[in-house]
C-alpha positions, 0 to 999 in steps of 0.5 A, a space after each residue: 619386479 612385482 608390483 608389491 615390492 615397488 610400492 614397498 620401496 616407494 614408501 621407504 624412500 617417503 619416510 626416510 625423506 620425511 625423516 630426513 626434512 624432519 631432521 633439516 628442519 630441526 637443524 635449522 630452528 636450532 641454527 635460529 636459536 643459536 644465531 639469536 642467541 648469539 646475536 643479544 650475547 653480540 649486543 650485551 657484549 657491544 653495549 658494555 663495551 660501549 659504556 666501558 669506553 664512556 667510563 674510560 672517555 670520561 674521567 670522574 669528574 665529568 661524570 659527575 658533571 654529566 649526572 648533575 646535567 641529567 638532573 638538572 634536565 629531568 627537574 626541567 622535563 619534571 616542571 614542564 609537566 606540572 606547568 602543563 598539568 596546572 594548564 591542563 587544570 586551568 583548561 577544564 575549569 575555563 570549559 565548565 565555566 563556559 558550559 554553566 555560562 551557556 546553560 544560564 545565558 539558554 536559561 536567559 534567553 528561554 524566559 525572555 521569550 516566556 515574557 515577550 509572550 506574556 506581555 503580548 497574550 496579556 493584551 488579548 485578554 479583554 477581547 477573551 472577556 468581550 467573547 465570554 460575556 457575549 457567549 453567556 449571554 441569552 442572545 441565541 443568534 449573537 451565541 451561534 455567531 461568536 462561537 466559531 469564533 471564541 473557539 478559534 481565539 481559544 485555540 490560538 491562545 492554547 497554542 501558545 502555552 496560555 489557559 484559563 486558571 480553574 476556579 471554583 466556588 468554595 475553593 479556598 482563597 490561594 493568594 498565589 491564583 486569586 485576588 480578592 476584591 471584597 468579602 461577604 458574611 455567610 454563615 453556610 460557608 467556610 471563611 475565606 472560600 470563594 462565593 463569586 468570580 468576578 473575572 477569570 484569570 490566566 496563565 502561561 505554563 506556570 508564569 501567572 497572567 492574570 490572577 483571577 478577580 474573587 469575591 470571598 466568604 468571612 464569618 458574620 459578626 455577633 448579633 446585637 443585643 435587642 433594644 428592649 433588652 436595653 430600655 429596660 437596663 436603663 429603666 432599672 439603672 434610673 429607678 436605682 439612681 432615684 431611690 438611691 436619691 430619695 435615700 440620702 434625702 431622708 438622711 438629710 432631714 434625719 439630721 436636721 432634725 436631731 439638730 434642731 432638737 438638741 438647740 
């Protein structure tokens, strides 16, 4: 046989197989479909025999009975969750009050800390004096000693939060940094402007330590009148009251002598 036909023959026999599994492969998705079919038409008919069988096993009035059993069970489950929702409530609320009583006590706790601090670092404030009264003096040799050391003080007092409040001359009074000590007359400077510190005040972040000690402007009062200007109103005031005097004088010796005449 040629070699021609056998492979003719071969591919025959490959597609009448394939069409062969093709058509088993139908027949059994159509069984499973069927099958399946048949076994939900199997469960609905099972199920409605069963509830045909519990409305037979069953007369009304159990029926009845049982339905107001169902309710009164469903009212139970009902209640159950709206108690579980009021504690689900409550929960949430005792959960913000706790992180609000937490947030306060951290709060507390912080400016605690911020006092202790202060109270310590207001102790040490004298001794800052001492160094910067030292430090501007002329004492070239005190200054070269105590500097290292005033920057070593001033450092240590930085780390810690602390520093100096700016102050300036002829900054306006600020009662919330400033306090004032007396007040001079100036006419060159606004009123109520600094003119003199007399001691520097500090703070720790924004907590005042100490205020700072100023010496404060206030606008001079009116010139006096002059003493000559004086003297002479008193001299016109007496020469009035003289004359005025002579005035009723002469008066007085009119008429008396009109009344003489007249006798």
């Amino acid at each position: 046989m040629p070699k021609k036909e056998e492979k003719k023959e071969v591919k025959q026999k490959e597609e009448i197989n394939e069409k062969n599994n093709e058509i088993k492969d139908k027949k059994a998705d159509q069984k499973l479909i069927e099958d399946k079919e048949g076994a939900e038409k199997k469960a609905i008919a099972e199920k409605k025999k069963e509830e045909q069988k519990l409305l037979e096993y069953y007369s009304k009035e159990e029926l009845v009975e049982r339905i107001k059993e169902l309710q009164i069970n469903l009212k139970i489950e009902s209640e159950k969750s709206e108690e579980f929702k009021k504690w689900k409530d409550k929960s949430v609320h005792l959960q913000a009050e706790f992180e609000n009583a937490q947030k306060r006590w951290d709060k507390n706790r912080q400016a605690l800390a911020t006092q202790n601090t202060a109270s310590v670092l207001k102790n040490f404030l004298p001794l800052y004096d001492s160094f910067k009264n030292a430090i501007e003096s002329k004492n070239n040799t005190l200054n070269d000693t105590l500097t290292p050391f005033y920057k070593q003080f001033m450092s240590i007092l930085k780390s810690q939060g602390a520093e100096p409040i700016s102050v300036k001359t002829n900054d306006r009074f600020d009662y919330s940094i400033h306090e004032a000590l007396s007040s001079i007359e100036k006419d060159d400077i606004p009123e109520n402007c600094v003119i003199e510190i007399i001691q520097d005040g500090w703070k720790l972040g924004k907590e005042v330590l100490r205020y700072a000690k100023v010496v404060l402007s206030k606008k001079p009062k009116p010139p006096e009148p002059e003493p000559k200007l004086e003297k002479e109103k008193e001299r016109l005031e007496d020469t009035k009251d003289k004359t005025e005097d002579q005035d009723k004088k002469a008066e007085e010796k009119s008429d008396n002598g009109k009344n003489g005449y007249f006798s």
